[in-house]
N, C-alpha and C positions, 0 to 999 in steps of 0.2 A: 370180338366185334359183333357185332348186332346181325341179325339175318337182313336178306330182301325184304321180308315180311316185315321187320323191326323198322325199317328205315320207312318202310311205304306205312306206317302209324304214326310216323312222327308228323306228319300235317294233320291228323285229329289231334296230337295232343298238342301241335302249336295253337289248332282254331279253339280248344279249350280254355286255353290258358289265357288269349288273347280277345277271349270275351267276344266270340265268333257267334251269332245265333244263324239257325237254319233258316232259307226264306220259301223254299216248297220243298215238297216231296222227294224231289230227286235229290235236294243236299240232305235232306234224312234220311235218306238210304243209302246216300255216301256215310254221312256219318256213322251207320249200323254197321256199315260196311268195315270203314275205317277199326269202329271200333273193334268187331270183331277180328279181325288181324291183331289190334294191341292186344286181345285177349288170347293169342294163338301163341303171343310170345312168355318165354316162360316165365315165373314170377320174379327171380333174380337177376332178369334183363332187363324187365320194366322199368323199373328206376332209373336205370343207366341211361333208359333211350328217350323218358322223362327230361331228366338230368342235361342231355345232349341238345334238345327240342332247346328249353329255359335257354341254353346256352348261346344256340343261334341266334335266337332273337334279341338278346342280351349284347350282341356285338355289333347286331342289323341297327340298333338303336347307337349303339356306340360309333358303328360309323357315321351314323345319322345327323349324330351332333358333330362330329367332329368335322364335319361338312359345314355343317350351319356354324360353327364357331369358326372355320377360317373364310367364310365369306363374308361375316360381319368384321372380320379382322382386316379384310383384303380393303372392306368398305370406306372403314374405320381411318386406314393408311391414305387414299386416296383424298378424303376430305382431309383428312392433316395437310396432307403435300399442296392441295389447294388454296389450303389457309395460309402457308407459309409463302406458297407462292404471291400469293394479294400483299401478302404483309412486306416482302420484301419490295415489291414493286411501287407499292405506297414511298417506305421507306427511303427508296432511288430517287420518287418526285418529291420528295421532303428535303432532302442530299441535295439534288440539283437547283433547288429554289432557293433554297439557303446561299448556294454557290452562287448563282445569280445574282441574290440580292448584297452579300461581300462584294461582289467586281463591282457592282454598280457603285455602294457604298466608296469603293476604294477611287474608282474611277470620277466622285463627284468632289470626293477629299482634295484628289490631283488639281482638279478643275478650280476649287476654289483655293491653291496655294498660287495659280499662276497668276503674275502679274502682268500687267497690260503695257504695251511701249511707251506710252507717254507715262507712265511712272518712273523711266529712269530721265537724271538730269542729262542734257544735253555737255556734249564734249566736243572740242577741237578735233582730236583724235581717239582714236581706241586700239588698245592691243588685242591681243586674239585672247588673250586670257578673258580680258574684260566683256567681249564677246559672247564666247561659253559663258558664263557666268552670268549675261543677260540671258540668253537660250535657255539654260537651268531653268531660270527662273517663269520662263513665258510656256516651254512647254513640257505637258504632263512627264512625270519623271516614269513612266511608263513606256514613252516613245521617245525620249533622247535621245538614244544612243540611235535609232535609226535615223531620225531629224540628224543629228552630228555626222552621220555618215555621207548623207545626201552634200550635205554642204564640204564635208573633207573635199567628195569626188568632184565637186563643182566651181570651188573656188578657196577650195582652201581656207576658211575664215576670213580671207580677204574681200573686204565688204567695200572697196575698190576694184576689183577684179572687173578686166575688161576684155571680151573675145577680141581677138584681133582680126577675122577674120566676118563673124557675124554681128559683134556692139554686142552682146548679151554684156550685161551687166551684175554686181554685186554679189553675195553671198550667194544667189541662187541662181544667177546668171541668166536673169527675167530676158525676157527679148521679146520686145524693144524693154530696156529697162525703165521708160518711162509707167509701163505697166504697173508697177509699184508704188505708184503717185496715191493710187488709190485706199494705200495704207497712210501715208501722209505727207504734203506735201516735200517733206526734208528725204526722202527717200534719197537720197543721192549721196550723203553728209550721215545718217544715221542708223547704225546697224541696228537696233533695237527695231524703228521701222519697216527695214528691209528683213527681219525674223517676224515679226506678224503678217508682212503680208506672205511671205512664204509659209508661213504656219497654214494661216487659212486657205493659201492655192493647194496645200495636200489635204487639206482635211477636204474641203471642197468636191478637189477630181480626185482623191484617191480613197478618202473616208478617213484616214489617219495619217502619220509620219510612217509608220511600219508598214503601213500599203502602199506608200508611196515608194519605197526602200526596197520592198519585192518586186515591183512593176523596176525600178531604175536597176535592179542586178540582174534581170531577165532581157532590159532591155539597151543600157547603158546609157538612160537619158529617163523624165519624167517627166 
């Protein structure tokens, strides 16, 4: 091992090597100073304690960098997760637009496959089959089955159906059931009449058959 001496020279031979200049007097008579201590050490230690000096500094720089190499790494990571973050979120309102623009697409398809009540011919009577089978066709095949349930709970497909107690009338058991006039004069004689105007009393108060459906199972009426 190196002396006290040997050790207290290796800052002249670090400021040598690292290209150190003296800026007055007093660091040139450290440096003399300096020096002469390296020269106090014997000639088969010098090298060694040379050798040890290069080596410090050799590792001061190695952590140096490897400092600045994991904060550009840390940096580097941070803009990544950034970008991926924007890109995904882009991506979700690309997703959801698209999704949008199918319901819509789907929902306008429905709209134009429904036929209007005076497009079916008029009948003596109607079975309940024939009934559904007008309903089908008047509304969006998206809200049937809730529209079919309003009517199961209400009068059964019987578009005769009369309260005994309050006159509600027909498939939807209007009250007064002359209310349905307003779909077309035969409201009393014509189920297909009496499903439009019930079509438009839920789209109207309720926004759809299927809001109509959750307001009547919450409430047992609509």
């Amino acid at each position: 091992m190196a002396s006290a001496t040997a050790v207290t020279a290796v800052g002249s031979v670090v400021g040598v090597a690292s290209g150190s200049v003296a800026q007055n007097n007093n660091d040139a008579e450290a440096t003399a100073a300096d020096t002469t201590l390296l020269a106090d050490i014997p000639a088969g230690q010098q090298a060694q304690v040379q050798t040890a000096s290069l080596t410090q500094q050799a590792d001061a720089q190695a952590i140096a960098a490897d400092a600045s190499a994991k904060k550009d790494a840390e940096a580097a990571a941070r803009k990544a997760a950034a970008d991926t973050a924007v890109a995904k979120k882009a991506a979700a309102e690309q997703a959801a637009k698209e999704a949008k623009e199918r319901a819509e697409a789907k929902a306008a398809a429905s709209r134009d496959d429904v036929r209007d009540s005076s497009s079916f011919p008029t009948q003596s009577s109607y079975s309940v089959a024939q009934i559904q089978a007008m309903a089908r066709q008047m509304v969006a095949s998206g809200q049937f089955q809730c529209f079919s349930n309003i009517v199961d709970h209400e009068s059964s497909w019987n578009y005769h159906a009369v309260n005994a107690s309050s006159g509600a009338y027909g498939l939807f058991q209007a009250l007064p059931g002359s209310k349905m006039s307003s779909a077309g004069a035969d409201w009393q004689t014509n189920p297909a009449t009496q499903i439009k105007w019930g079509l438009n009393y839920m789209n109207s108060r309720y926004g759809s058959p299927c809001e109509a459906w959750s307001f009547w199972q919450a409430n047992h009426w609509y």
